[in-house]
C-alpha atoms as a printed R data frame, in Angstrom:
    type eleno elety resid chain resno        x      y       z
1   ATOM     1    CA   UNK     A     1  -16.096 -0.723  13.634
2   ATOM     2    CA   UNK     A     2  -15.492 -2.128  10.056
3   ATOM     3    CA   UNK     A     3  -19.306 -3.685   9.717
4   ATOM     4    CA   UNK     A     4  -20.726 -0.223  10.296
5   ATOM     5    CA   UNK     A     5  -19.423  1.285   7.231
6   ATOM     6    CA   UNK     A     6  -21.461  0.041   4.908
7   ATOM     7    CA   UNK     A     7  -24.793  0.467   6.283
8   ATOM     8    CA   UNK     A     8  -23.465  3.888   6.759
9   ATOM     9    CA   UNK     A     9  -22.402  3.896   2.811
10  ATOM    10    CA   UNK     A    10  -25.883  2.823   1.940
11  ATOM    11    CA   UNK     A    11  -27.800  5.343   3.765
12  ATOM    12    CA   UNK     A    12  -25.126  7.893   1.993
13  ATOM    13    CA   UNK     A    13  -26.225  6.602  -1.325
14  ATOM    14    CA   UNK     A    14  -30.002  6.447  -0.416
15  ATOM    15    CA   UNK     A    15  -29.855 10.068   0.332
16  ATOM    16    CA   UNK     A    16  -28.366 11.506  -2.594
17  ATOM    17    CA   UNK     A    17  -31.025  9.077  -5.221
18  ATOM    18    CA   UNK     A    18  -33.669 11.592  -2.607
19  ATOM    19    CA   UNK     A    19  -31.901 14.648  -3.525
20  ATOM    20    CA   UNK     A    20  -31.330 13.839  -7.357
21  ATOM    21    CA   UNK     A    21  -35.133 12.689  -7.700
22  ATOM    22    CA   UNK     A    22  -36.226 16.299  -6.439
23  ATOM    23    CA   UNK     A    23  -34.057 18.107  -7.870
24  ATOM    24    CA   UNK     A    24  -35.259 16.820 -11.296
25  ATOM    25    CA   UNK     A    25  -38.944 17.177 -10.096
26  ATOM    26    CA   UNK     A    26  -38.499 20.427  -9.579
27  ATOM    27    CA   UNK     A    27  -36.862 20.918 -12.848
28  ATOM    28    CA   UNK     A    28  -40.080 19.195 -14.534
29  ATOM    29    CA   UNK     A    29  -42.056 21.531 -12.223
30  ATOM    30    CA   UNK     A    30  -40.179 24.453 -13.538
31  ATOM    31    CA   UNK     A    31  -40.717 23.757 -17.084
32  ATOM    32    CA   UNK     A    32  -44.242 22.814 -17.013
33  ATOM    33    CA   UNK     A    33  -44.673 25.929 -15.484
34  ATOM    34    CA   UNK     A    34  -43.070 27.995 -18.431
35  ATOM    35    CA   UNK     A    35  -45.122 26.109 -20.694
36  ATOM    36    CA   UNK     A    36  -48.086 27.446 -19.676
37  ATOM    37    CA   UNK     A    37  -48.264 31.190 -19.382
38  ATOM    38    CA   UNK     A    38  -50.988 33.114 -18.775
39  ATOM    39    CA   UNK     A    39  -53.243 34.433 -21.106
40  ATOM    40    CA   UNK     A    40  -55.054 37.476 -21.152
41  ATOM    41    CA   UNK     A    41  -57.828 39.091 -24.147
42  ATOM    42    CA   UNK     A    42  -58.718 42.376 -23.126
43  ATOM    43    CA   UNK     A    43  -60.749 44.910 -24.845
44  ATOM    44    CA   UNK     A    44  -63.437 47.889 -24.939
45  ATOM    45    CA   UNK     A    45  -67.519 48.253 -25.396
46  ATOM    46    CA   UNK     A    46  -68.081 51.783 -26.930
47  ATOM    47    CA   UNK     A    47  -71.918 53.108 -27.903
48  ATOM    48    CA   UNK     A    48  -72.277 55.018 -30.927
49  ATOM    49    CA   UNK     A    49  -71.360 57.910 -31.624
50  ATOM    50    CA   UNK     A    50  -67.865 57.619 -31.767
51  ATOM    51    CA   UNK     A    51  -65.476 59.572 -29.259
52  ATOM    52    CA   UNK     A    52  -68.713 62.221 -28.693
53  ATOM    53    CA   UNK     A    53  -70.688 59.150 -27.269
54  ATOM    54    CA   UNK     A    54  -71.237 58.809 -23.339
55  ATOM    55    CA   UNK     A    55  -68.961 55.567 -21.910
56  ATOM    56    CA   UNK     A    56  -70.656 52.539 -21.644
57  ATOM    57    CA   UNK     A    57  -71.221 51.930 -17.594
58  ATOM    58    CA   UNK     A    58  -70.064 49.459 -15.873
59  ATOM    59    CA   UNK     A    59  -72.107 45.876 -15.857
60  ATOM    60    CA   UNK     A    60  -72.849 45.364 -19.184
61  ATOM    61    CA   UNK     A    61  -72.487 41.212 -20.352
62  ATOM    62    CA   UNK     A    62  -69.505 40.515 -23.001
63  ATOM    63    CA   UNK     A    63  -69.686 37.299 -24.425
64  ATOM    64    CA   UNK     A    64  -66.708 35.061 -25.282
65  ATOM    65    CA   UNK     A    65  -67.767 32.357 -28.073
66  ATOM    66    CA   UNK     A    66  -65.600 29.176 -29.018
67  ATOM    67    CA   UNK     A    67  -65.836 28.995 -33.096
68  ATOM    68    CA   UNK     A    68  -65.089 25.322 -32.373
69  ATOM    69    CA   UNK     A    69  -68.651 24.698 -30.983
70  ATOM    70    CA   UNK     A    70  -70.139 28.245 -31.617
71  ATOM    71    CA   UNK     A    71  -71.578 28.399 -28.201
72  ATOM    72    CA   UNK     A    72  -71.019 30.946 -25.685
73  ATOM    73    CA   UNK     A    73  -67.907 29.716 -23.380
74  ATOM    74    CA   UNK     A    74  -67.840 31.986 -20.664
75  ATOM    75    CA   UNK     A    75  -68.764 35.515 -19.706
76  ATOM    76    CA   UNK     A    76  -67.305 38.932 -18.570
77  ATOM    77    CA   UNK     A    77  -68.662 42.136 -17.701
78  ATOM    78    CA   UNK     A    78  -67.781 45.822 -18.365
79  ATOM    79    CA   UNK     A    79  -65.715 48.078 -15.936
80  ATOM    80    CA   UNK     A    80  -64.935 51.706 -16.192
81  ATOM    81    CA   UNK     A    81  -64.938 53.047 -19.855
82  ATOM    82    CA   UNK     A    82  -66.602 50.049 -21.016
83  ATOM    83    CA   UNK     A    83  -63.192 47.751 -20.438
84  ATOM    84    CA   UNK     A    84  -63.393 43.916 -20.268
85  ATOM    85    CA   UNK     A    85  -61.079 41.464 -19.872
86  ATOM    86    CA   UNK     A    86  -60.879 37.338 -20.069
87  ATOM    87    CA   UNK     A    87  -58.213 35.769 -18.427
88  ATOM    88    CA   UNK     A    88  -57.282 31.989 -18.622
89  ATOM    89    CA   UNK     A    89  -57.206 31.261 -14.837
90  ATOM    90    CA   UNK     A    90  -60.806 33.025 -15.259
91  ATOM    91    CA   UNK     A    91  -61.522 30.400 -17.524
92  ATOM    92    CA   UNK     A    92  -60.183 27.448 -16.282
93  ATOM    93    CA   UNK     A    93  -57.122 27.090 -18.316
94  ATOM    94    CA   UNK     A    94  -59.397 27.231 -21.804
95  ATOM    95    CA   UNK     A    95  -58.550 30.234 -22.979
96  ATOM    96    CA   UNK     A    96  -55.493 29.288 -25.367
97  ATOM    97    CA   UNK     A    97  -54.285 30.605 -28.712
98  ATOM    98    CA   UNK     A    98  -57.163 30.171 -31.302
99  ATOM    99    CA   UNK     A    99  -60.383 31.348 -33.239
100 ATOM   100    CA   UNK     A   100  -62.609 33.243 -30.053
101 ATOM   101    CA   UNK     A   101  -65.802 35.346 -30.779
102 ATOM   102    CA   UNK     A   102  -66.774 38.793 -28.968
103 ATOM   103    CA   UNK     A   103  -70.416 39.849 -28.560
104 ATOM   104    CA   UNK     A   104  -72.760 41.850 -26.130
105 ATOM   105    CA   UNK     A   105  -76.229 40.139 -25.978
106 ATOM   106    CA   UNK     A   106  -79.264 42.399 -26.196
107 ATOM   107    CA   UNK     A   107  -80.823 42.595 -22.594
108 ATOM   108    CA   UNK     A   108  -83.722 44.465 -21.171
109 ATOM   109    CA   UNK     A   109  -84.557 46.022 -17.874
110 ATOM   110    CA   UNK     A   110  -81.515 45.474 -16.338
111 ATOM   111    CA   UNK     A   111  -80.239 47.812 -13.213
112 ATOM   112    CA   UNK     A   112  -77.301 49.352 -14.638
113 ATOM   113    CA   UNK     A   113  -75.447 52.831 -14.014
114 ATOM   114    CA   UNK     A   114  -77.606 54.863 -17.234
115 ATOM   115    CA   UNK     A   115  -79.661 57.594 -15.636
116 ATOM   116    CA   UNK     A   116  -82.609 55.789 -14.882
117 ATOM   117    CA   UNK     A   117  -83.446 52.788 -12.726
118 ATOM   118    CA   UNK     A   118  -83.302 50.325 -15.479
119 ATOM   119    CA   UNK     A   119  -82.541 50.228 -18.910
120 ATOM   120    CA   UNK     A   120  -81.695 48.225 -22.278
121 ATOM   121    CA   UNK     A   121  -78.382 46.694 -23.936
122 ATOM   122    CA   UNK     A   122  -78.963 47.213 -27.708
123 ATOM   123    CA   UNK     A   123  -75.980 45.874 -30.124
124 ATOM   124    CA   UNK     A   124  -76.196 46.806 -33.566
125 ATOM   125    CA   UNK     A   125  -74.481 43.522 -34.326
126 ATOM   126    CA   UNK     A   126  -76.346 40.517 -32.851
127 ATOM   127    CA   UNK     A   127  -73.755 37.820 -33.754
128 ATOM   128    CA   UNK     A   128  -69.904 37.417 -32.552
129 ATOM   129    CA   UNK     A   129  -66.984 38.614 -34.024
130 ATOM   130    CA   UNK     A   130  -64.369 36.041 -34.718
131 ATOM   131    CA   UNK     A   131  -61.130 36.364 -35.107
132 ATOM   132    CA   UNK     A   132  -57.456 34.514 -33.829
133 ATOM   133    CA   UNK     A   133  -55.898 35.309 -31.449
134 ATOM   134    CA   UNK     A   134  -52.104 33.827 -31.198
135 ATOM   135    CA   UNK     A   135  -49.531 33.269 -28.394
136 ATOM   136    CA   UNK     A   136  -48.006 36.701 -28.729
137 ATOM   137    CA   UNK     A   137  -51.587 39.213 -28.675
138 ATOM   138    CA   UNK     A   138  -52.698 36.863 -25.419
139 ATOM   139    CA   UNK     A   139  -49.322 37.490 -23.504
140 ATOM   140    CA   UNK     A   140  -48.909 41.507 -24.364
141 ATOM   141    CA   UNK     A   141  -50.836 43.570 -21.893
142 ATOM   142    CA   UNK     A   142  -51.192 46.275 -23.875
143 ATOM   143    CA   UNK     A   143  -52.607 44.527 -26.888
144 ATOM   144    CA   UNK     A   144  -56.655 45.142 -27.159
145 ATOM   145    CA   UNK     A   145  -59.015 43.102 -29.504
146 ATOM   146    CA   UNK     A   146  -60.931 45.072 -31.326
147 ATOM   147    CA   UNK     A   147  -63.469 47.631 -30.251
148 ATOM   148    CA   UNK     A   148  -66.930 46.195 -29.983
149 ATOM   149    CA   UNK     A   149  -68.931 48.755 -31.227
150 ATOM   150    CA   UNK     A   150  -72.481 50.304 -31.709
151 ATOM   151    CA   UNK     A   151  -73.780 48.873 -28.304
152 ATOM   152    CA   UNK     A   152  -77.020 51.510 -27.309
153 ATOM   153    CA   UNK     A   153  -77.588 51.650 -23.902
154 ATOM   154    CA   UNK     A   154  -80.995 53.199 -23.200
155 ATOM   155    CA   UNK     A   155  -82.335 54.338 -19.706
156 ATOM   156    CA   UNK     A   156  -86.306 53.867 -19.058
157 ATOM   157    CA   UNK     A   157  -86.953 56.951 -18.723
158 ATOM   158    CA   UNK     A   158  -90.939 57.220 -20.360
159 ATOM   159    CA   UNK     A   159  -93.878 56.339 -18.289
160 ATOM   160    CA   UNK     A   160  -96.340 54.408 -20.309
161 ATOM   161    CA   UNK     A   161  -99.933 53.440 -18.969
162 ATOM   162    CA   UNK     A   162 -103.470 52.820 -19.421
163 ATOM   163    CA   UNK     A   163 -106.203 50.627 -19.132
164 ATOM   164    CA   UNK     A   164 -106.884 47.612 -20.453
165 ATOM   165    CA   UNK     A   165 -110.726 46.773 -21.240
166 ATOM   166    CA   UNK     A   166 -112.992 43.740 -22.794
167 ATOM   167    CA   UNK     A   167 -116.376 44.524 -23.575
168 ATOM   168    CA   UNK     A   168 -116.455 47.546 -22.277
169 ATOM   169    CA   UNK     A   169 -115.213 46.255 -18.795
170 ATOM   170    CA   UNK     A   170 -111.982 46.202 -16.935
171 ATOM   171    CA   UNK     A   171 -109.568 43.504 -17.020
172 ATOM   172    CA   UNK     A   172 -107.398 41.971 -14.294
173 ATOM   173    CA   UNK     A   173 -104.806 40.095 -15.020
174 ATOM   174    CA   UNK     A   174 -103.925 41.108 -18.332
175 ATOM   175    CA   UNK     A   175 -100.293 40.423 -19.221
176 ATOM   176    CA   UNK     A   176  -99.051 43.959 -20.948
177 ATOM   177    CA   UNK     A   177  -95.453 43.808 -22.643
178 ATOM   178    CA   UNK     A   178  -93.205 46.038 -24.462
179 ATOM   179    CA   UNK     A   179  -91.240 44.059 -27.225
180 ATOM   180    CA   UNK     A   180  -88.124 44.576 -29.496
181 ATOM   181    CA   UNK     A   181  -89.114 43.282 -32.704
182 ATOM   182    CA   UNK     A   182  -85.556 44.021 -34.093
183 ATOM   183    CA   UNK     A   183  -84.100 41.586 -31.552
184 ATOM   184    CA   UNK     A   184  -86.490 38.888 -32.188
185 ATOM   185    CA   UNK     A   185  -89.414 39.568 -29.657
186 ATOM   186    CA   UNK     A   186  -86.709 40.661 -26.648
187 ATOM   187    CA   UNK     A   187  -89.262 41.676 -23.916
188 ATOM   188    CA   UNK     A   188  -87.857 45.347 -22.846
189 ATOM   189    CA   UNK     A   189  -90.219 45.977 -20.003
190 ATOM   190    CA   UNK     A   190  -93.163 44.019 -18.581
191 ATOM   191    CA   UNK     A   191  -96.217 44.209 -15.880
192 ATOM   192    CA   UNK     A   192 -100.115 43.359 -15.489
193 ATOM   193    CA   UNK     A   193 -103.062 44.871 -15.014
194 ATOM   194    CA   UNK     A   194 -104.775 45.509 -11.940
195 ATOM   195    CA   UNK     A   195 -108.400 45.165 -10.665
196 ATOM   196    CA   UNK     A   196 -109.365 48.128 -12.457
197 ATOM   197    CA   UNK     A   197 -107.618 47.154 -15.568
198 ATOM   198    CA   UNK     A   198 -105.147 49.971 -15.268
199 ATOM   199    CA   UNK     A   199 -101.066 48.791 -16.516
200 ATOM   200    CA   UNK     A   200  -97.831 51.332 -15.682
201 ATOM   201    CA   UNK     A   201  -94.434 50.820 -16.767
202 ATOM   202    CA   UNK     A   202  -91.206 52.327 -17.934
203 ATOM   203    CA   UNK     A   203  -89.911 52.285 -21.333
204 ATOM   204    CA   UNK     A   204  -87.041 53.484 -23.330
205 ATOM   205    CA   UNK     A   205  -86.841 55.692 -26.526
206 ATOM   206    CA   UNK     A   206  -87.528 53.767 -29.754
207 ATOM   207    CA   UNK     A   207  -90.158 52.003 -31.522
208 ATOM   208    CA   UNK     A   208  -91.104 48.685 -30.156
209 ATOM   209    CA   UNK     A   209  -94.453 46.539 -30.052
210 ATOM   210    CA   UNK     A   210  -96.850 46.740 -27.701
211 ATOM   211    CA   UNK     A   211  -98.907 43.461 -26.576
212 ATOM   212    CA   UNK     A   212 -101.305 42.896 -24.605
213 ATOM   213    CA   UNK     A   213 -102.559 38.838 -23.463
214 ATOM   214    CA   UNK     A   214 -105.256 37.736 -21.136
215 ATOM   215    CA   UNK     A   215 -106.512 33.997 -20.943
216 ATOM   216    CA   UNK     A   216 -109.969 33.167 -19.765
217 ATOM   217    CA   UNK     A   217 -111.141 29.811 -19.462
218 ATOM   218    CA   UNK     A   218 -109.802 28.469 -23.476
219 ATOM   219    CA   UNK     A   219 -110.340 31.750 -25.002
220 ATOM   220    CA   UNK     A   220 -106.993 34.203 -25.469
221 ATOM   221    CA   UNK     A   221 -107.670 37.424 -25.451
222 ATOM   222    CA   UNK     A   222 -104.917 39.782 -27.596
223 ATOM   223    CA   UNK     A   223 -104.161 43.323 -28.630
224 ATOM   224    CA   UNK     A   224 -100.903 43.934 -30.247
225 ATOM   225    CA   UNK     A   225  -99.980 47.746 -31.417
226 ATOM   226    CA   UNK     A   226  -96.701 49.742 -32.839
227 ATOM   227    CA   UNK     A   227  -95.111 52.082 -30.331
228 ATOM   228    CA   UNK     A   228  -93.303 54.678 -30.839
229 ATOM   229    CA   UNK     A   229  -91.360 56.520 -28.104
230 ATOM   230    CA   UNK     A   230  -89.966 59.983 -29.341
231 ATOM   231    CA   UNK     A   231  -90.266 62.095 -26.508
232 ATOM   232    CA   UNK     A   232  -90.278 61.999 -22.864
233 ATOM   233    CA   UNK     A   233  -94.025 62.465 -22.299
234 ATOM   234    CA   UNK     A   234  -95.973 60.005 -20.872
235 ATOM   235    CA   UNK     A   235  -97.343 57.601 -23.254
236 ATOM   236    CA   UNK     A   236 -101.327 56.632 -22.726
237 ATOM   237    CA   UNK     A   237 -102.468 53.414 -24.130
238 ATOM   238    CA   UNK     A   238 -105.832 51.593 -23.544
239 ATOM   239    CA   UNK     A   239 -106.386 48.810 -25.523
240 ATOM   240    CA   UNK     A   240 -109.888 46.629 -26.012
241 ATOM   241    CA   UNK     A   241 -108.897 42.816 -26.177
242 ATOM   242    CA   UNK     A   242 -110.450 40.468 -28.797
243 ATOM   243    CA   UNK     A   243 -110.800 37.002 -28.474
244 ATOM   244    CA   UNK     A   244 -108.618 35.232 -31.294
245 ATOM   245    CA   UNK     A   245 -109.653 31.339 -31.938
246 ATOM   246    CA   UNK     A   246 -108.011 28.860 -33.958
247 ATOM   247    CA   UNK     A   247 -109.493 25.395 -35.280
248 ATOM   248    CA   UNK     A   248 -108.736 23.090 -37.955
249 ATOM   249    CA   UNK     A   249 -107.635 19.465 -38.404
250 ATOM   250    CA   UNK     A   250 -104.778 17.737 -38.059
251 ATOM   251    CA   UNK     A   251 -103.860 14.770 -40.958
């Protein structure tokens, strides 16, 4: 029985190099896993107006910007009262202590919860926020970044129409848009006009530019006006297009 003691010894030894080997994995596993907690930014959208202003509803876009690269990173959107959060497992693992920006991009005609069918995200401030944001702030649940404020959100809620005409006739086709000159040209609402040359849209409450396109063989026809939306009467506009032309030389 003597030769069968040390294959048995062997085996012995085999199995506890098995059991040291994972218990220091799982040690290594352990502390990797400590290493990386998870991190949280969470934070409010507010309109203005202070505490007197209505919530901001639910859906609108927060932007989270990477000062590294100054490009948007990811996105997040409101939930009740305006609250947002990023998360790292939202992000992939990137959100880590460091410089982040917050921002809400101007959008129009969106479907959002405002009192109308659609309406308009206006920030005051059209660039992000920066500041850093260390270990501690990204690990306390309670901790909020600051308050983005000044972010207008504006239900359609004025009709505006009219016909569109070019030499005294109708036009089809016409492209008729409502822009915000204030957020460089955003198109708030758009449509075109119909075989009688007649346009209807919704707009919000503000004062925007009105434009009106049409293309017909190489000639553009234009109209461009100032609107201003102060009350909730329907708006009538009928513009007469002009054809604009433009020649030179090139050197």
């Amino acid at each position: 029985m003597r030769p069968l003691a040390r294959p048995l010894y062997r085996v012995a030894s085999w199995v506890l190099v098995v059991v040291v080997l994972a218990s220091s994995l799982a040690a290594l596993l352990g502390t990797a896993a400590a290493a990386s907690p998870t991190y949280a930014l969470n934070g409010f959208v507010a309109q203005p107006g202070g505490t007197n202003a209505p919530p901001v509803p639910a859906g609108v876009t927060v932007d989270l910007t990477s000062r590294a690269t100054g490009a948007v990173f990811t996105t997040a959107t409101t939930g009740k009262g305006g609250a947002y959060v990023f998360t790292s497992s939202g992000t992939g693992g990137a959100l880590q202590p460091g410089y982040w920006g917050l921002s809400v991009p101007a959008v129009g005609n969106v479907s959002l919860p405002c009192g109308a069918r659609y309406c308009a995200v206006l920030p005051l401030a059209q660039t992000a926020t920066y500041r850093y944001y260390n270990g501690t702030v990204l690990t306390n649940s309670s901790y909020t970044a600051p308050t983005l404020t000044n972010i207008s959100v504006v239900p359609y809620n004025v009709t505006l129409n009219g016909n569109v005409t070019q030499g005294g006739s109708p036009v089809q086709g016409a492209t008729v848009q409502v822009l915000a000159p204030q957020y460089n040209g955003l198109v708030l609402s758009a449509n075109v006009s119909n075989a009688t040359g007649h346009y209807n849209l919704s707009v919000p409450w503000g004062t925007w530019v009105l434009q009106f396109t049409h293309t017909s063989g190489s000639n553009l026809f234009t109209n461009s006006t100032l609107l201003k939306v102060t009350s909730p009467a329907t708006v009538h506009v009928s513009p007469v297009l002009r054809a604009y032309a433009v020649s030179g030389r090139i050197l």
